[in-house]
N, C-alpha and C positions, 0 to 999 in steps of 0.2 A: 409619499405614498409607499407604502411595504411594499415588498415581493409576494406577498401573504392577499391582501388587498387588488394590490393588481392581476392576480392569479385572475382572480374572481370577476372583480370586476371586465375583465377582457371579456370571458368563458359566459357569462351573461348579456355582455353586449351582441354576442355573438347572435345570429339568426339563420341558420342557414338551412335548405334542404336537405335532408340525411336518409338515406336506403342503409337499413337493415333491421335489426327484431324490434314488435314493439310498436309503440308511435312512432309515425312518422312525420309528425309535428313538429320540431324543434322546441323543445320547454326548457329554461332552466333545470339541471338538475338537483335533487336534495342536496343539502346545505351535506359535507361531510363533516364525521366528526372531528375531525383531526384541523376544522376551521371553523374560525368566527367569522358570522357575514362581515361586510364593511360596515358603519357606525353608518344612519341616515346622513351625517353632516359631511361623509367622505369625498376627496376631492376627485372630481372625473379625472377618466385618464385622459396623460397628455395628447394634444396632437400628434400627426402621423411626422419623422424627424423625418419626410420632403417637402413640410410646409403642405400647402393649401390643394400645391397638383399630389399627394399623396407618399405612403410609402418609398423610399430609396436606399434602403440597406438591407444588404442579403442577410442571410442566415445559415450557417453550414454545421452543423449538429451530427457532431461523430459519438458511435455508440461501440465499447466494446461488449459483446455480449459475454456476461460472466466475469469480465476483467476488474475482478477484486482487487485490493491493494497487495497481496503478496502474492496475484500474479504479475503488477506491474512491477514490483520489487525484482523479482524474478525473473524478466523478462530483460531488466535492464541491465542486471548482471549479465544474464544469458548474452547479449547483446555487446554492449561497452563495458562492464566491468561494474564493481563497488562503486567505483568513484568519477564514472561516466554517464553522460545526461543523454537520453532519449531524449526525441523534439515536444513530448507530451509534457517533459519535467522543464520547459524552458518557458512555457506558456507561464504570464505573469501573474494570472489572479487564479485561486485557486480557494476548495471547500470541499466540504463533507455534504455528501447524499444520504438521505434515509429513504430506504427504499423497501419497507413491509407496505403488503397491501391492505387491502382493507377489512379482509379473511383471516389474514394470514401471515406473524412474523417473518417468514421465510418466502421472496414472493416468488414467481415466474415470471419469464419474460413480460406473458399478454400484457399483466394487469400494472408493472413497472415502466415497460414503454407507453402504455397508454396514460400515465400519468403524466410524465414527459409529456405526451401531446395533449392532452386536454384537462390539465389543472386538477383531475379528479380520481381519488383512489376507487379501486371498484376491484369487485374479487377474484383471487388465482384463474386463470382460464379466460379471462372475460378482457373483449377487444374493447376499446371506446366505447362503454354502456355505464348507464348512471350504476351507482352503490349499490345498490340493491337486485341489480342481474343477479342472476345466477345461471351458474355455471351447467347446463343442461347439458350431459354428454350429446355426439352424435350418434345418430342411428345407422342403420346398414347403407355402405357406401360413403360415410361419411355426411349424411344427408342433413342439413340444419334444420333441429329441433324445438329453437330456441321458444317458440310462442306453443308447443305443444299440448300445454298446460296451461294455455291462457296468457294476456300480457307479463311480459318478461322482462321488465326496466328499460329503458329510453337513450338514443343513442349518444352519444354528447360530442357536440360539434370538435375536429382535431385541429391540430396547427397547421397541417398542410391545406385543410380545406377553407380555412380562415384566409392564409395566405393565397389558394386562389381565386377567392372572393375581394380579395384587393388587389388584383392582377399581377399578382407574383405569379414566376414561372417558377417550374415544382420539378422534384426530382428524386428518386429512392434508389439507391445501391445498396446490396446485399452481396455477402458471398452465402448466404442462405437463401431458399427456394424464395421467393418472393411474397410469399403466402404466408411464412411461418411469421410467428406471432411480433418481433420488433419491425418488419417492414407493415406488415399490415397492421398495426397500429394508428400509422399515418393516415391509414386510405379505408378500414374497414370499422364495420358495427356489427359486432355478434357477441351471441352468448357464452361458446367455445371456438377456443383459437383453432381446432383439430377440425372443422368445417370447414378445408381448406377448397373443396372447390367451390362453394358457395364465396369463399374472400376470393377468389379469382375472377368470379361472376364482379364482384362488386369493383375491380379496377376495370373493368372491358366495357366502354362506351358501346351505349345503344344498345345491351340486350335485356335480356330480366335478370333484375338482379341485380343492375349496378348504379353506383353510388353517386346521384346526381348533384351532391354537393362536390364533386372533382369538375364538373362543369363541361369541358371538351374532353379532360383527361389529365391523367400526371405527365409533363414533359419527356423525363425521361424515366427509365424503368431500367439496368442491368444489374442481371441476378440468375438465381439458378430456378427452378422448378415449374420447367415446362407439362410434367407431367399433369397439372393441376388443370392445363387450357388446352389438355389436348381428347378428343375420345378417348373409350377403351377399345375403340375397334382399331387402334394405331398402338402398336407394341409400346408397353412403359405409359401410354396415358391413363387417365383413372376420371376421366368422365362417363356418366353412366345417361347424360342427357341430350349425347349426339351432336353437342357443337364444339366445333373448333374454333377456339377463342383467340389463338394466334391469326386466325383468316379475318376473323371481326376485327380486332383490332390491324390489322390491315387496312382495311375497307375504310377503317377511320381514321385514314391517313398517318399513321404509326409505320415508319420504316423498319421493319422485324428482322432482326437477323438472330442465329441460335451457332454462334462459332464465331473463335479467332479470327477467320480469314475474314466472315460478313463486317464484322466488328473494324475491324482494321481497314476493310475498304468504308465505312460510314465515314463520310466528311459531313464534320460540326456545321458549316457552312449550307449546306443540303439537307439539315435531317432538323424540320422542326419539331415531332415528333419522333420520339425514337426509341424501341424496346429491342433487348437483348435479355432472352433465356437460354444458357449456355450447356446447362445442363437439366437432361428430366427431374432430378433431386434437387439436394444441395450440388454447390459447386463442388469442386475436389480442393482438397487441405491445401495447402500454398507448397508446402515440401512433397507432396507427390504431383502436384499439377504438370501437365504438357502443355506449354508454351505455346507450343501450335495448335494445340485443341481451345485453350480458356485460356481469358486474358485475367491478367492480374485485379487485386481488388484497387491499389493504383490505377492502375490502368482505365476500368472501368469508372473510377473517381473523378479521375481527369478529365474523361475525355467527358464524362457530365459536365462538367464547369464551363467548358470547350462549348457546348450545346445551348447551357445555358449563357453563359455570357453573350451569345451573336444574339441572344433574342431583345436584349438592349430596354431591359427592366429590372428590377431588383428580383434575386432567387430565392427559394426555400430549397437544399437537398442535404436528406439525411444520407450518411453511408455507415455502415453497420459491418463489423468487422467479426459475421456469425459465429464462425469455424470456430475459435479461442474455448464458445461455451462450450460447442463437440468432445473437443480435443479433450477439457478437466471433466467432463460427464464419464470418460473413459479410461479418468485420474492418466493418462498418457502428456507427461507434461512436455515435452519435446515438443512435440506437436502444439500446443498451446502458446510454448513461449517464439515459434515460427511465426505463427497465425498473430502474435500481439505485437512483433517487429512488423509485420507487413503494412498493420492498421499504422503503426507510427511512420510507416515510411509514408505509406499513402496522406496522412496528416502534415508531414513537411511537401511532399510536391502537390498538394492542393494549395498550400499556405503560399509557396514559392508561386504560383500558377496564378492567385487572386491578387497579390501584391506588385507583381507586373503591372495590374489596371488601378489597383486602390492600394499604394505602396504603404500608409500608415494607418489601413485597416478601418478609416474613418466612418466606413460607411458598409463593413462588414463584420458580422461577430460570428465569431467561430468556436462552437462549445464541446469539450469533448469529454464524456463518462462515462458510466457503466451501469447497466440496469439491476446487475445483483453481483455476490460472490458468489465464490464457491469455497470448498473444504479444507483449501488446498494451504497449506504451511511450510514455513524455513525450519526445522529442527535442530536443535543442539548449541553447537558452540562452536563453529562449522569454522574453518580455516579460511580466509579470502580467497576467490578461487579466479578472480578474474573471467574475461569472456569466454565462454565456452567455443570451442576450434574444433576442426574433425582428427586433432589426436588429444583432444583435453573437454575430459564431461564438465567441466568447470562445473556449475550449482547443478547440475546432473548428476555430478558425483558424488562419492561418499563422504560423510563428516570427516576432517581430516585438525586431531589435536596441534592447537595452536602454537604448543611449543614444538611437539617430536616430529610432526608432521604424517605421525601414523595413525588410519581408521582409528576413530573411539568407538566404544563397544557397548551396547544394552547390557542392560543385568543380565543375560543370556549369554553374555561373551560374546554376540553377534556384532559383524559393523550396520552400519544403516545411511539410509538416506538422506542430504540435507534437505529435501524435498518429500511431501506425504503428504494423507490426504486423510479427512476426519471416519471417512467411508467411502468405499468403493468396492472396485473387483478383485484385489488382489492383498488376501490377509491369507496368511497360513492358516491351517488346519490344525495345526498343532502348534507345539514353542518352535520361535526363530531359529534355535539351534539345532532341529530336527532338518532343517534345508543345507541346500548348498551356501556358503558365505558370498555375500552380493559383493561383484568386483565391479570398476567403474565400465569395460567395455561394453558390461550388459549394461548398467544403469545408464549410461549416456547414448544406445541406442536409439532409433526412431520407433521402435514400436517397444519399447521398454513400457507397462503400467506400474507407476509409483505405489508402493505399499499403501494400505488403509488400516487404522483403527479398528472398524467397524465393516464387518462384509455384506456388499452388496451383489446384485446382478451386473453383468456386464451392461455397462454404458449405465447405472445405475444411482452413482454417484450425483449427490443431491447439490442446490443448492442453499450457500450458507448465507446467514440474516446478518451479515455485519455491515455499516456504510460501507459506503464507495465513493472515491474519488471523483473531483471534476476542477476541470480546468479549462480556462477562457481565456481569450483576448481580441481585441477590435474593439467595435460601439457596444457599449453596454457591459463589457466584461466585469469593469469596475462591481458590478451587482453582484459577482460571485464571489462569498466570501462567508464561512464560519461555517456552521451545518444548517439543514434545509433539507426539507422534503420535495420529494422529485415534483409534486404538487409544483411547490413554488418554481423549480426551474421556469415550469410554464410560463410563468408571469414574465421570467426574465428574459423567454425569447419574445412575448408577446410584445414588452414595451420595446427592448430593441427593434424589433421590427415595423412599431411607430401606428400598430392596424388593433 
């Protein structure tokens, strides 16, 4: 059977309850175009790989947001050098993502993570909703609009909610608000991802609004954007309907902690529910973070595994290593190649952490990619520069000719960066030679932004339509392999996970 095939077939077997725009019927959705149905004669999918009692292998799905291949390129140098491996580049099966949505060669998160989780393209802005949503901005307050105009396309069942329909326990980490558009993916159905308190409505057991195919709830939750479940009559919240959704989710047995110290006193062994919102927003970048305010995105990785493993069933938890997209939105690559070390570290001490119990991964697969690029390029003919140190900008520095070892220079006579970006905030106004000449103390700075092509607004810098990278290993890895559309990933976590 394909990856193609089983996509599909899974996403149809599927039946579940669903809250959000729209029916709330559970239907198959339109056939997309970018797939053929299965042939009538096609073989069902296999049994669940625990035999008869059911599912028994986890699933741990790392997402870099924006982690194009010449950030992972860049990030490695940044890190170990040219000729040094990240734990990303040591994973053994490995392939090409296509990741345009269904609108639009160039996608956003919503509608890329949402393929990832439910087999199905569907357009820019649009959480888990069949092809034909559309993208209805919201109204004052952020208020969801989606059925404004009448039905607004159909939710489509995701992989976490599949996954707790066959008593897997469930889990989401973000170093982003919890709301924005690759965690709610997992957990939400609307027509714009920017309806974030309405996606907040739909993780919070028992009130309006939330999303009955999560069944009790997602196990664990740490992440940033309290402000989404808090009033606005509470400094920094942004509810205008008077509930406090951190108190609900209390009441529903959910251990709530919003800080280091609550966090660090959580024992895995005590906490079968358990949500941590650390911050009102996003969390803080990894290089400005305090240690005693917010824990690391390791940190909050682990100690999910921690949680889930005592509950002594097979897992689903995605963790999403947000920040990366921030940082190149702001063409600030410092910042980005910090935020894509962190995701790698947290990727070996989860990897280190599962193998403890399932040493040869037999019954865990562990997927790690990226839901889009971005702008961002190596330029020139750049000198090897090895890991960048705090007195060496190494790939933060300037192009340095590979014989004389001195800056090369534009047609301007200027030197320039091994590092740019197709568009963003920081293009002269005039020729390069009309500025000061770029020396590496500024270029390898934390708040340095890398030149652009093409001038944008600040934080403005787009996303770019090239694949992306993915890498596996465990049960089922072997399936990842050539290029694929994010569609099919689905298939290949569905069949590894045997539901």
């Amino acid at each position: 059977m394909t990856r193609l095939t089983r996509s599909l077939a899974g996403l149809m077997a599927a039946a579940l309850p669903l809250a959000g725009c729209g029916d709330n019927v559970p239907q198959p959705p339109p056939a997309d175009e970018d797939a053929a149905m299965p042939p009538p004669d096609a073989p069902n999918p296999p049994p669940p790989d625990g035999g008869p009692n059911g599912p028994n292998v986890n699933v741990i799905f790392f997402l870099g947001d924006g982690m194009g291949v010449a950030t992972l390129t860049a990030a490695r140098i940044y890190s170990v050098g040219e000729d040094g491996e990240l734990t990303m580049d040591t994973l053994p099966e490995t392939g090409w993502v296509r990741t345009y949505s269904h609108n639009s060669m160039v996608t956003d998160s919503a509608p890329s993570m949402s393929a990832y989780m439910t087999g199905v393209k569907m357009n820019n802005n649009v959480l888990s909703m069949s092809p034909e949503t559309n993208a209805i901005p919201p109204g004052p307050d952020g208020a969801n609009l989606c059925a404004s105009n009448g039905p607004n396309g159909r939710p489509v069942p995701t992989f976490l909610e599949q996954a707790r329909a066959a008593g897997l326990a469930t889990g989401v980490v973000t170093t982003t608000r919890v709301t924005d558009a690759t965690p709610a993916a997992t957990y939400a159905h609307i027509c714009n991802r920017n309806a974030e308190n309405d996606v907040a409505a739909m993780l919070t057991p028992g009130g309006a609004g939330y999303n009955a195919a999560l069944g009790d709830g997602i196990d664990v939750v740490f992440a940033g954007g309290r402000q989404h479940f808090l009033p606005n009559t509470v400094e920094g919240g942004r509810r205008t309907d008077g509930r406090d959704l951190t108190a609900e989710l209390a009441a529903h047995g959910y251990r709530y902690v919003a800080d280091k110290a609550g966090f660090s006193a959580m024992d895995p062994a005590a906490s079968d529910k358990a949500i941590g919102l650390f911050t009102m927003n996003d969390m803080t970048y990894e290089a400005d973070r305090d240690a005693a305010q917010e824990p690391s995105l390791s940190e909050m990785a682990t100690k999910a595994v921690d949680i889930l493993q005592r509950k002594g069933k097979p897992y689903f938890l995605m963790v999403e290593g947000g920040r990366i997209d921030h940082a190149l939105h702001f063409t600030n690559a410092r910042r980005a190649m910090i935020e894509t070390v962190e995701l790698d570290r947290t990727i070996k001490a989860v990897l280190d952490k599962v193998r403890a119990t399932d040493p040869d991964l037999s019954h865990t697969l562990i997927v790690v990619t990226a839901d889009h690029d971005h702008t961002m390029v190596l330029n020139g003919y750049a000198q090897r520069t090895g890991p960048t140190t705090a007195t060496h900008a190494g790939i933060l520095g300037l192009v340095k000719n590979i014989v004389t070892g001195m800056p090369d220079r534009d047609a301007e006579g200027m030197p320039y960066t091994i590092l740019g970006f197709g568009n963003g905030q920081n293009r002269y106004a005039g020729g390069r030679n009309t500025a000061t000449a770029l020396d590496e103390a500024a270029t390898g700075g934390l708040d340095y932004h890398q030149e652009a092509a093409v001038l944008m607004p600040a934080r403005g810098e787009t996303h770019g339509g090239t694949d992306v990278a993915i890498m596996a290993i465990g049960h089922g890895a072997d399936e990842v392999h050539g290029f694929m559309t994010n569609t099919e990933v689905f298939g290949i976590l569905h069949h590894a996970a045997g539901f």
